[in-house]
N, C-alpha and C positions, 0 to 999 in steps of 0.2 A: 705161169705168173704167180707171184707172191701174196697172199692173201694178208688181210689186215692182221697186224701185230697182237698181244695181248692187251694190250692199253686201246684197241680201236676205239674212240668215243670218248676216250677223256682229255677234257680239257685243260690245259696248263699256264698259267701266266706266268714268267720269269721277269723280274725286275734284275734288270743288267746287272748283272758285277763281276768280278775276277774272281780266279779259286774255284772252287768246290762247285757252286752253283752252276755254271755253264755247261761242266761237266756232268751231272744230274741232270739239265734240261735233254741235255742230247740223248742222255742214255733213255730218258723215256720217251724222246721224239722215233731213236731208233725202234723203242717197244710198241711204237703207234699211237701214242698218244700226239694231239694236235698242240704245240708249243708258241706260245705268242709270245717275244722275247722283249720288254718293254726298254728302248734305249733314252737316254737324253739326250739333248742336243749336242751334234758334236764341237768338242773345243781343239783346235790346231795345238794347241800347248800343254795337250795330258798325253802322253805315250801309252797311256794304259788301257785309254779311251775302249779300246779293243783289241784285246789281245789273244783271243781264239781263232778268227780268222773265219775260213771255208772247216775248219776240222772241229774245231769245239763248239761250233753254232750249226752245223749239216743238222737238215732236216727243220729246223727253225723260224721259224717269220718274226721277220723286224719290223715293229713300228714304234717313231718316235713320237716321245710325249715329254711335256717338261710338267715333271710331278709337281712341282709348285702353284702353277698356274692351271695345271687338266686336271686335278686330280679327280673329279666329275667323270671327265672321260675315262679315266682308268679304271673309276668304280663300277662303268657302266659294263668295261669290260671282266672284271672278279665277280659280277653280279652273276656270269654267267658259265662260271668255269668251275671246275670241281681243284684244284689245284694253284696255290700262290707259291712261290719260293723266292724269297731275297735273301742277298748279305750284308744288309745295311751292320754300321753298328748299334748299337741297341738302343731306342729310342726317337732314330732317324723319321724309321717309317711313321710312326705318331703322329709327330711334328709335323709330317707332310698330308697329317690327316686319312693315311691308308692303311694304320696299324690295325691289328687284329679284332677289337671294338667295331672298330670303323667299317671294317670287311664282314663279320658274322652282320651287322645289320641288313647288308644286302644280299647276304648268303650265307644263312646260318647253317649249312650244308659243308660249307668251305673247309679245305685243308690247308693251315696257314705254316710252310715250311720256313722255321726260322736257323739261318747259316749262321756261324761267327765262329771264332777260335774259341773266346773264355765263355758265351756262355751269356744267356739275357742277364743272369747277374751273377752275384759273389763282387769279391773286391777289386776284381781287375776287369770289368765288365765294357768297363770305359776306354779302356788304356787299346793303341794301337798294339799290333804283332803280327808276328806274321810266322809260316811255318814251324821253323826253325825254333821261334821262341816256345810255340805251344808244344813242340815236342819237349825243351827242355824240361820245360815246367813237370812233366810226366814221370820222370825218371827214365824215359828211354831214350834221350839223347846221351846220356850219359855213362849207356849201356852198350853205344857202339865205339867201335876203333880200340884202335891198339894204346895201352899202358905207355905212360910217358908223354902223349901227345893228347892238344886236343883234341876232344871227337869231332871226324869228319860231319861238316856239309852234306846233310842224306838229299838224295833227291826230294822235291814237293810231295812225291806219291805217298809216304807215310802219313801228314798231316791233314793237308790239303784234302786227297783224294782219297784217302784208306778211312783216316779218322774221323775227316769232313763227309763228304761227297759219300759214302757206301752208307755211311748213319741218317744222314739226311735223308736217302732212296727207301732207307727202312721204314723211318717211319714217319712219309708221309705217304708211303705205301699200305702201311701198317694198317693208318689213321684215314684213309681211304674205303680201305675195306668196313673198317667200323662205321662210318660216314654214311656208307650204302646199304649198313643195317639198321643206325639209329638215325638216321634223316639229321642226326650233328654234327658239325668241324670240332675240330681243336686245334692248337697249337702244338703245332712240334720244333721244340728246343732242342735244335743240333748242336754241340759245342765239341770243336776240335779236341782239345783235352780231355773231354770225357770219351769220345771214340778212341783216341788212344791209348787212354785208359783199359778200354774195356779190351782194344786190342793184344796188352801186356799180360792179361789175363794169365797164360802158361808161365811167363817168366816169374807172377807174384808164384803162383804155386809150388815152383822149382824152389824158389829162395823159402818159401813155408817147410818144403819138404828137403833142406838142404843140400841141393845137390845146385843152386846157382851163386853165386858168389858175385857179389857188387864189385868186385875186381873187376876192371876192364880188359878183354883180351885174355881169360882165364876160364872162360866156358866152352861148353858146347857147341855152340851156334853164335858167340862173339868172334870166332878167326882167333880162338886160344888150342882147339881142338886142329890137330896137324891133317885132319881127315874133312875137314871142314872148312873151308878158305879158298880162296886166289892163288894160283902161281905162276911166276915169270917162264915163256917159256925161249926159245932160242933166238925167237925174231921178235924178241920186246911184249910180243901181246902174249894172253893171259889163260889158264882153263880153266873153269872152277871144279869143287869135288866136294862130293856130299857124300863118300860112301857109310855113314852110320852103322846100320848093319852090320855084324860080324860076317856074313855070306857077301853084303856086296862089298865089304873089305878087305876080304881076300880074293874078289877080285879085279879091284884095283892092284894090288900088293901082283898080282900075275903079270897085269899089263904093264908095270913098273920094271919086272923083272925080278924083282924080290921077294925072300922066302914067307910063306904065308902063315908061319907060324909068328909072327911079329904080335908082341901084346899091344892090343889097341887101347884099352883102357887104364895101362898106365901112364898116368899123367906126370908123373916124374921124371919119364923118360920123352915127354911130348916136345921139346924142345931140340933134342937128338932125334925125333921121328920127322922134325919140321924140316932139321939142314938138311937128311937125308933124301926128302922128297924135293927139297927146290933144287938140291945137285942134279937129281935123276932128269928132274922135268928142266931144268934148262939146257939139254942137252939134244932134243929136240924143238921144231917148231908146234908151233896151236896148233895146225891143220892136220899136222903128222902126228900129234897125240890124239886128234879127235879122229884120225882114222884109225889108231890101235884100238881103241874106244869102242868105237863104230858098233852095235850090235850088244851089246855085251852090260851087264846088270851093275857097273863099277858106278854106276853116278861122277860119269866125266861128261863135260861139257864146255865150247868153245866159247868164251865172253864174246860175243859181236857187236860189233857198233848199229847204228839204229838201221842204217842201209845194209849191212848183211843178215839182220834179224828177220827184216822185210821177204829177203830173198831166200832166206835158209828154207831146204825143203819140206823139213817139218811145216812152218809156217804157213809156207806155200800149199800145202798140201789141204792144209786144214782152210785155208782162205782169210789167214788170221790178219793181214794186213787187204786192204784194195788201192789198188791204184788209181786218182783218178787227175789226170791234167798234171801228173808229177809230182802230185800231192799222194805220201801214206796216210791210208786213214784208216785205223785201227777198227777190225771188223766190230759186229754188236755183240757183246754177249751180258751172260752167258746166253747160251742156244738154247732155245724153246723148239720142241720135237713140233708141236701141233699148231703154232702161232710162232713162228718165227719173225724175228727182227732186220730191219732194213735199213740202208743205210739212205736219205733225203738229204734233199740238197738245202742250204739256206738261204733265205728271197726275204725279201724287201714284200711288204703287203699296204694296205690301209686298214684305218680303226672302221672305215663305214664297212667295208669287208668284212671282215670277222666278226661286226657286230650283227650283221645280216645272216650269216651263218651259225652264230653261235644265239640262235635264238632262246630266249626263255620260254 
């Protein structure tokens, strides 16, 4: 049997929302932490009402409260939790009387996680957005896709999850551990933008030390580099290839068929290195390039769609998906050797519950 998680014993309050937050709640319900997920009442006319489901709320308990009218009740339950996290916009929580004042009163212990794209202030503080804008804002939307076109629609995961959701886990992890040596909370101001920010990290350095070029489709790791990119293969689908390395680019250049003295780092010739590689590679299927592959240090790889990522054996192997009622749910990680992580299911509770148990 599975023994209690790293987080055994702490307590979490989530004030519903979309984005980042839900994603954070789970990750620390999977680490053992007890998660009370504060809902409002539901309205038939918000699609958004809930958009995680069984997969981004597992392990969770729901009870509803309408913060306007409980907010009593709610305090009674922060009074007794080591952890808040919402994504109002900034000011929300206040208003509703639960904002971070409000909360160290009853628990000056508390760790108040605050979500948002821009950030409790600056000048867009107020202003709606969503993914997509906070990345633009960074300079790293503007760093993907190919010359001539706009930049592709990146998935949520950069914004959302990379730059929201892992900064968030920081540091109210962080500000946890300090909590539990100076008997104080604080505030932690998570802002989209500055997580990816902070994520662009290598690229400001590259362009300091000139070797990245605000050209789109002209680097390294923009799909300017012919060893670094997507390509079409016989049956429409795709492999990806990262061999960087001069050893694992010769041997890709093997499993291609082609001579291995090829200069990789001329870039004058990288556009002649590109037709050469999508003539070769469309000349086979994915599958039949991921078995020439097979074994071998070239950094080739089949793009799978979400149901053969599931199934692939790597994946499989590692248990990195579970399956449960037909539902994929992306295992916990990462893996803790001594305290591992589990996956729980998400229930429906009451406030006289949890207040019973979560005594002071």
């Amino acid at each position: 049997m599975m023994g209690p998680g790293a987080l055994a014993g702490v307590r979490v309050v989530e004030i519903n929302a979309i984005g980042p937050v839900p994603l954070a709640a789970t990750m620390l319900a999977d680490m053992g932490a007890e998660v009370v997920r504060i809902t409002r009442p539901q309205r038939a006319d918000d699609p958004w009402d809930d958009v995680g489901d069984t997969v981004l709320h597992r392990g969770c308990q729901a009870i509803e409260l309408d913060l306007k009218t409980e907010r009593d009740l709610a305090l009674a339950l922060v009074a007794r939790a080591h952890i808040l996290i919402e994504g109002m916009r900034p000011g929300v929580m206040e208003r509703l009387g639960l904002g971070p004042d409000a909360c160290f009163e009853v628990n000056p212990a508390l760790v108040y996680g605050r979500m948002t794209g821009w950030g409790q202030a600056g000048p867009l503080a107020q202003q709606a957005g969503h993914d997509i804008n906070y990345l633009a804002l960074t300079g790293a939307l503007r760093a993907i896709g190919s010359p001539g076109s706009p930049p592709p629609v990146p998935l949520n995961l950069i914004g959302d999850y990379g730059g929201g959701t892992m900064f968030l886990l920081t540091g109210v992890l962080a500000a946890l551990v300090s909590a539990r040596t100076t008997g104080k909370g604080q505030v932690v101001d998570a802002a989209m933008v500055d997580g990816i920010a902070m994520m662009s990290s290598v690229f400001q350095a590259w362009r300091a030390s000139g070797i990245w070029s605000d050209q789109r489709g002209a680097n390294l790791l923009d799909g300017g580099a012919p060893f670094y990119r997507c390509y079409q293969c016989a049956d429409g689908e795709y492999i990806a290839i990262g061999p960087i390395e001069p050893v694992f680019f010769r041997a890709f250049l093997r499993g291609l068929g082609l001579p291995e003295d090829m200069l990789q780092h001329d870039r004058d010739r990288w556009p002649e290195m590109t037709a050469l590689f999508a003539d070769r590679i469309a000349q086979r299927s994915r599958d039949e390039w991921a078995q020439v592959f097979d074994g071998t240090d070239a950094c080739v790889t089949p793009v799978l769609n979400w149901e053969e990522a599931a199934r692939h054996p790597h994946n499989v192997a590692r248990g990195a998906f579970d399956e449960r009622e037909g539902v994929f749910h992306p295992s916990p990680a990462p893996r803790l050797s001594g305290t591992p992580s589990s996956i729980g299911i998400a229930t429906e509770t009451s406030l006289d519950e949890i207040l019973a148990r979560w005594s002071l």
